[in-house]
C-alpha positions as CSV (number, residue, x, y, z in Angstrom):
1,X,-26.0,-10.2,20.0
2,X,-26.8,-13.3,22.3
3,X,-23.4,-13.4,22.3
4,X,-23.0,-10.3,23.7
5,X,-25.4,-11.0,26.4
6,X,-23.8,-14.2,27.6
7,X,-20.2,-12.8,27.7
8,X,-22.1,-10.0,30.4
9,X,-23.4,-12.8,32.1
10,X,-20.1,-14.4,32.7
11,X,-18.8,-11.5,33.3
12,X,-21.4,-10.6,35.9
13,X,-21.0,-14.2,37.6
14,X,-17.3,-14.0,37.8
15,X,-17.4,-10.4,39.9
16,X,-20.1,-11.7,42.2
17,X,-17.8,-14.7,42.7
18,X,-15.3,-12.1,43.0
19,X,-16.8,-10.7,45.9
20,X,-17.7,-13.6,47.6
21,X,-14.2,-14.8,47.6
22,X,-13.8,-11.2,49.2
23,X,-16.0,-11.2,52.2
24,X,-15.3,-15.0,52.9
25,X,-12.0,-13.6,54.0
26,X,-13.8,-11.3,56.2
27,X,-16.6,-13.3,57.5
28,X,-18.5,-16.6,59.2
29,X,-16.7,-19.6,56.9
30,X,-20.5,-21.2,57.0
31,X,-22.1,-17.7,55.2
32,X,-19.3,-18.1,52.2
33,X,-20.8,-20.2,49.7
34,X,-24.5,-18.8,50.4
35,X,-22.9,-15.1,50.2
36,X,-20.9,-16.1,46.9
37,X,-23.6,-17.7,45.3
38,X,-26.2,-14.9,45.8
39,X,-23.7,-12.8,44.5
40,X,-22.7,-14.5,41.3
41,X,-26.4,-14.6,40.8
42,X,-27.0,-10.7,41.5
43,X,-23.9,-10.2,39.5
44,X,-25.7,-12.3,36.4
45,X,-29.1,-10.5,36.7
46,X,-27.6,-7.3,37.0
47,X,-25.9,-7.7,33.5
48,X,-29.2,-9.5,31.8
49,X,-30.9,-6.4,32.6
50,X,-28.0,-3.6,31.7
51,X,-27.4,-5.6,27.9
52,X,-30.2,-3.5,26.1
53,X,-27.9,-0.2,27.0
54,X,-24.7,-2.2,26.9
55,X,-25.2,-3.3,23.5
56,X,-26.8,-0.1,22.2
57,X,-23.2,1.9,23.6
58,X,-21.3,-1.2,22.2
59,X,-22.5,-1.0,18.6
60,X,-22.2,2.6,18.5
61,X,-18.7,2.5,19.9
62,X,-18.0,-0.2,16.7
63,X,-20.1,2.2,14.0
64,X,-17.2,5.1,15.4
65,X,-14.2,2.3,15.0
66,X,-15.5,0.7,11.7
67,X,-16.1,4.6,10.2
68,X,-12.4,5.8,11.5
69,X,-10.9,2.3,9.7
70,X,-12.3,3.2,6.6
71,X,-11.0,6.5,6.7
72,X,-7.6,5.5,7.5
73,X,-5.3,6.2,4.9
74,X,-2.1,3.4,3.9
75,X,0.4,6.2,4.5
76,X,-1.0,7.3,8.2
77,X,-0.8,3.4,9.2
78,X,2.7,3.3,7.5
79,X,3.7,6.3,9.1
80,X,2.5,5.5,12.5
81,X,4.0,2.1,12.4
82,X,7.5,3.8,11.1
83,X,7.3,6.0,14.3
84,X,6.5,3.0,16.8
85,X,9.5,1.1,15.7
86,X,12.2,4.2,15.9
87,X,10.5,4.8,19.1
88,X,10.9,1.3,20.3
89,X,14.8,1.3,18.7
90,X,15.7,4.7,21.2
91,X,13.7,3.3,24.1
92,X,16.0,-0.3,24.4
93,X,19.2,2.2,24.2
94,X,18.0,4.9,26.9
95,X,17.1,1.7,29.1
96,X,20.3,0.5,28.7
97,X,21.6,3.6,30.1
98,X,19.1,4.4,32.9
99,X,19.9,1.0,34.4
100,X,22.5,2.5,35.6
101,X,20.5,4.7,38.0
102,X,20.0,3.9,41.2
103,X,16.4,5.5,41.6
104,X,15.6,3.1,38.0
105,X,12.7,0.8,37.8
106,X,10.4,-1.4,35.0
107,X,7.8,1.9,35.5
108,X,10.4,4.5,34.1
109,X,11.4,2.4,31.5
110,X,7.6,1.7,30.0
111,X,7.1,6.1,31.1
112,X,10.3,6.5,28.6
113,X,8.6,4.2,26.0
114,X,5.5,5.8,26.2
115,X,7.0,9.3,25.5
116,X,8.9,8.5,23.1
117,X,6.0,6.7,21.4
118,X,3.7,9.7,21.7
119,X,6.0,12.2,19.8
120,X,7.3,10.3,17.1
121,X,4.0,8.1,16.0
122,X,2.6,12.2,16.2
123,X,5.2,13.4,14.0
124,X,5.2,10.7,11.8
125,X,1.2,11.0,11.1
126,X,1.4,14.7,10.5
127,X,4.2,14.0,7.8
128,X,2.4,11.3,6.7
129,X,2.6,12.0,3.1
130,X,6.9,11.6,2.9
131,X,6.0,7.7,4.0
132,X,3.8,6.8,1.2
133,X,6.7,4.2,0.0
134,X,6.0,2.2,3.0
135,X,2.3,1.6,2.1
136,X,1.1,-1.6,1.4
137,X,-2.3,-0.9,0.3
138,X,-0.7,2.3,-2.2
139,X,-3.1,2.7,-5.6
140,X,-2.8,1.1,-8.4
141,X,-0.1,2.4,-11.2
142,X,-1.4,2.1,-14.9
143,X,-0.4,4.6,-18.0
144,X,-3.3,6.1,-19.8
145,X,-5.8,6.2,-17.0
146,X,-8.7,8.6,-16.8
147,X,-10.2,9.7,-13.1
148,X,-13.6,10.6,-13.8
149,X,-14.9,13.4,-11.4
150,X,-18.9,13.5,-10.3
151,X,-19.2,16.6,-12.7
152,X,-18.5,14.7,-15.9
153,X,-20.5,11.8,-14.5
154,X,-23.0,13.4,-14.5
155,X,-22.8,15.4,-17.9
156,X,-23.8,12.1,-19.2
157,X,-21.6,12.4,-23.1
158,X,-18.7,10.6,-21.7
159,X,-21.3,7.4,-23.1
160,X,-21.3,8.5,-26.1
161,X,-17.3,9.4,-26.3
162,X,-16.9,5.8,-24.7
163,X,-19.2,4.8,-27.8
164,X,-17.1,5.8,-30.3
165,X,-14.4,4.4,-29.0
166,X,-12.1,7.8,-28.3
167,X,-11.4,6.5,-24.3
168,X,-8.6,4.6,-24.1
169,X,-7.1,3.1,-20.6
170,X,-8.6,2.8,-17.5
171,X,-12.0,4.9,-16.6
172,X,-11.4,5.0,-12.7
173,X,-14.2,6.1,-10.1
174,X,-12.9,7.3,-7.5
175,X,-14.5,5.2,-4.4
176,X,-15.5,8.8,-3.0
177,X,-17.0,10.2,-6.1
178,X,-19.2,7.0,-5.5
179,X,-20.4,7.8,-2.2
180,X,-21.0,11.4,-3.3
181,X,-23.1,10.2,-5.8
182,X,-25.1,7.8,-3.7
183,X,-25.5,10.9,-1.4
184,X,-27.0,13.0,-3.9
185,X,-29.5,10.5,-5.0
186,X,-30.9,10.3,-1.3
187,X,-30.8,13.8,-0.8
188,X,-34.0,15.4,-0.1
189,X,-33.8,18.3,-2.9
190,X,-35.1,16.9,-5.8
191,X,-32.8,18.8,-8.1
192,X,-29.8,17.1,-6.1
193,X,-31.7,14.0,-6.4
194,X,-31.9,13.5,-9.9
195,X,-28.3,14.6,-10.4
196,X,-27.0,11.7,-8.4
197,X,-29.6,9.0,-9.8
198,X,-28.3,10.5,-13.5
199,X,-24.9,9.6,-12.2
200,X,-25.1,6.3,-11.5
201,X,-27.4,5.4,-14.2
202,X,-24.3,6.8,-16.5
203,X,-21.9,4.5,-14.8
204,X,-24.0,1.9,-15.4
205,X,-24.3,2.7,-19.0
206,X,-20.4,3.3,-19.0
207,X,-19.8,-0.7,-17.0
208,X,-21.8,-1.9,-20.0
209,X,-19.4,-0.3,-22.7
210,X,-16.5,-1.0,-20.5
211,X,-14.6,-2.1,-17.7
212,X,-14.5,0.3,-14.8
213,X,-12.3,0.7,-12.1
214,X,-13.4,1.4,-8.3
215,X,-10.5,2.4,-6.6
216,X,-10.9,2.5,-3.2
217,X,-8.5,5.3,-2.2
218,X,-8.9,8.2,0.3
219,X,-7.3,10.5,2.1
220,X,-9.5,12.2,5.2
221,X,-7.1,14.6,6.0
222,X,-7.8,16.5,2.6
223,X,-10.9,18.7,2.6
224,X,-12.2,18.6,-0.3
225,X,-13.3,16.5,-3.3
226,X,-11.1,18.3,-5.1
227,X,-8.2,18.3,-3.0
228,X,-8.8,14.4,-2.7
229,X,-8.8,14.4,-7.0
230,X,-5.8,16.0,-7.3
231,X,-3.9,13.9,-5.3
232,X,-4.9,10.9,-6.5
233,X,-4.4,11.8,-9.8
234,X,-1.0,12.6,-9.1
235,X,-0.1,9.4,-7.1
236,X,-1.2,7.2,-9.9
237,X,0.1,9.1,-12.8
238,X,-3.3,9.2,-14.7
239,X,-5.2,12.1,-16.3
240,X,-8.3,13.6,-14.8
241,X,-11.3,14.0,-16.7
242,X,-13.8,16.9,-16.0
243,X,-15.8,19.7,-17.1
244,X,-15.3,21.8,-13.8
245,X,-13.2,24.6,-15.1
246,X,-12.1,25.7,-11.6
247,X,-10.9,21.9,-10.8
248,X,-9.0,22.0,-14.3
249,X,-7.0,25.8,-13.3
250,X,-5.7,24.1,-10.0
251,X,-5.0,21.0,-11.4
252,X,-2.7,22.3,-14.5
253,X,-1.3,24.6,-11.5
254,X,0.3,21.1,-10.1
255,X,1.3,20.0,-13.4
256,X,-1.5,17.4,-14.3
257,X,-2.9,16.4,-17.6
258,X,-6.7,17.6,-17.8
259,X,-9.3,15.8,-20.5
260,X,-12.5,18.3,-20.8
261,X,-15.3,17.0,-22.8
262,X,-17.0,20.4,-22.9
263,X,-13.6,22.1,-24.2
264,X,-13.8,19.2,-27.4
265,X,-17.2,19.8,-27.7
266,X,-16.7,23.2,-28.2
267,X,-13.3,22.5,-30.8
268,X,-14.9,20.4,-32.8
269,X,-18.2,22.8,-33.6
270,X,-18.1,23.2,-37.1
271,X,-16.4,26.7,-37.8
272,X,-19.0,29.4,-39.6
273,X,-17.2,31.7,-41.5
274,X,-18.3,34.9,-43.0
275,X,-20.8,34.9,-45.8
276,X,-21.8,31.4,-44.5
277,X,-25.7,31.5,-44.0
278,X,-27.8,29.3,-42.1
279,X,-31.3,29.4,-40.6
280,X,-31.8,29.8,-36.9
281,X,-35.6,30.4,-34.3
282,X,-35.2,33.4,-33.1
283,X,-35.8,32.9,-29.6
284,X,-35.5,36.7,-27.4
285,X,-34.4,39.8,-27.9
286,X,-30.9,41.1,-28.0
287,X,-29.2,43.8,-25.7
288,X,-29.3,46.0,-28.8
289,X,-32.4,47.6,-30.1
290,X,-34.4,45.5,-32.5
291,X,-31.6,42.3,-31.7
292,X,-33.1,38.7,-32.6
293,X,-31.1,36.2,-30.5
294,X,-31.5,32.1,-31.3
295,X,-29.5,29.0,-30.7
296,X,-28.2,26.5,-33.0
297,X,-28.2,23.0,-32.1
298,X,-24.8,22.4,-30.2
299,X,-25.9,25.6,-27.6
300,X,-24.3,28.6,-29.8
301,X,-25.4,31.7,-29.7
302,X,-26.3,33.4,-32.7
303,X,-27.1,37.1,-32.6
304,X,-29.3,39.0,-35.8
305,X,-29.2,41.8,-36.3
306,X,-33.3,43.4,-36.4
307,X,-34.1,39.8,-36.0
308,X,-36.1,40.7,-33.1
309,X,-39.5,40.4,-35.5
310,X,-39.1,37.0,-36.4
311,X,-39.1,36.2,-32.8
312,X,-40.7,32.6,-32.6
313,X,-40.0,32.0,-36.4
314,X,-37.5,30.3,-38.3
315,X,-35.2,32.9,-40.1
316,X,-32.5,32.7,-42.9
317,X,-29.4,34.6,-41.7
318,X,-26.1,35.6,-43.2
319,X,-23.2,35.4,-41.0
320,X,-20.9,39.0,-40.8
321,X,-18.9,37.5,-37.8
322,X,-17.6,34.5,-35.4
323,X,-16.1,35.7,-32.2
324,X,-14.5,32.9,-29.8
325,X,-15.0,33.8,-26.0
326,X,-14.0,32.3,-22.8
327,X,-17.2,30.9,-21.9
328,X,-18.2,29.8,-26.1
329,X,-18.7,31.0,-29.5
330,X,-21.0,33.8,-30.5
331,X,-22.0,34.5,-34.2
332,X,-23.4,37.7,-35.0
333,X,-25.4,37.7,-38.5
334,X,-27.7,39.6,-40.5
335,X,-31.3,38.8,-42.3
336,X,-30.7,37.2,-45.2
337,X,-32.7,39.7,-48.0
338,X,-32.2,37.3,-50.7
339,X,-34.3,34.6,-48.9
340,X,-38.2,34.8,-49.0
């Protein structure tokens, strides 16, 4: 910042000479150079000792500029640029016509200029999205992609699927997926907390099994994560991977192709079938009188029938039936008399 300060300084010490030059034109010739020197000095101090709040205002001014550049999207600069040059095209003609005039001067020319610049850089930004061809910086096209979401970053089995081998493409993080992330893990809540520090520690599991794929993309006039998801997904053609079943409605609403590890989790559970029987801890009681319910190893629910005695004991069951619901398989089974 010494900088800063000395650019103050100059500027201070060309104002008092400023003023000098000033009054010499009004006073005694001999008092000019006294008069101009005092002031180019007053002028110096003066900024020496207004730097601390000068450069306080000046970096916050450049925290707002550097944090609206970030946020700028390819297609607003395109489309603001595209509106600057039609508006620059109409002004030269309607100058060429008010020259004409005889009331016409330079300042109705740059007043024409500066209207016409103000409504179509306006309407350009706020159909920004119809100028996304004119982007330089526009994301990166690459078939079989997969846009990973916070929610399946955090599930943590997308290692394990990367494992094996069943990914194929790109895995792409989403550069603000990353910064939720990193928000949650400094979050005060020390639920929140851990569910971003699980995050990243997944992507760094995943960077180890495979290449990943920051893409710094963002759009800040869409609300929402999701929103923001969406749209990417659909600009570089690849598939979104998630476990949010709301995110997954929308996005099949605009046509996208959604990966769900929970939805294969769930597919590939072995199928019990009646007759089957198997041995599951009764863990609480049912809705129904005298109900056991326990839990086999993948989450399913399995409810016995006057299982509710066992409870805390391992119990050999029969299954009587498999019933497939919207939020997971249930099995319903009976004691199994034949077992001791």
């Amino acid at each position: 910042m010494m900088f800063f300060r000395l650019a103050l300084m100059a500027l201070g010490l060309v104002l008092g000479y400023s003023g000098g030059q000033i009054l010499a034109l009004s006073g005694p010739p001999e008092t000019a150079a006294i008069n101009t020197v005092s002031l180019m000095l007053a002028g110096a101090l003066s900024a020496l000792l207004l730097a601390p709040r000068a450069e306080k205002f000046a970096l916050r001014w450049a925290e707002r500029f550097r944090t609206w550049y970030e946020r700028l999207a390819p297609t607003t600069v395109a489309a603001a640029t595209f509106g600057l040059i039609v508006a620059l095209l109409l002004s030269v003609l309607l100058t060429s016509l008010l020259r004409g005039l005889p009331f016409y001067s330079w300042l109705l020319s740059v007043a024409v200029t500066a209207i016409l610049a103000a409504f179509f850089m306006t309407y350009a930004v706020r159909n920004a999205d119809a100028f996304g061809a004119l982007s330089f910086a526009q994301v990166r096209r690459k078939p079989g992609g997969k846009i990973l979401d916070s929610n399946v970053i955090i599930d943590g089995r997308i290692v394990a699927l990367a494992q094996t081998g069943f990914l194929d493409g790109d895995l792409i993080v989403p550069a603000f997926i990353l910064r939720e992330l990193q928000t949650l893990s400094d979050n005060a809540d020390a639920n929140k907390r851990t569910r971003g520090k699980r995050g990243l520690s997944v992507l760094e599991e995943l960077r180890e099994l495979r290449p990943l794929r920051i893409e710094d993309w963002d759009d800040p006039h869409l609300p929402t994560t999701d929103d923001k998801l969406i749209r990417l997904a659909r600009e570089t053609g690849a598939k979104l991977l998630t476990n949010d079943t709301n995110l997954a409605k929308v996005a099949k609403l605009h046509g996208l192709d959604i990966l769900s590890i929970h939805e294969a989790a769930v597919a590939l559970r072995p199928q019990l079938q009646a007759g089957d029987t198997l041995t599951v801890t009764i863990s609480k009681g049912g809705q129904q009188q005298g109900q056991g319910v326990g839990y086999l190893e993948d989450g399913t629910m399995v409810v016995v029938e006057e299982g509710l005695k066992l409870r805390g004991k391992p119990a050999h069951v029969v299954v009587v039936n498999n019933v497939q619901t919207n939020v997971g398989r249930m099995i319903f089974a009976k004691l199994d008399r034949e077992q001791p």
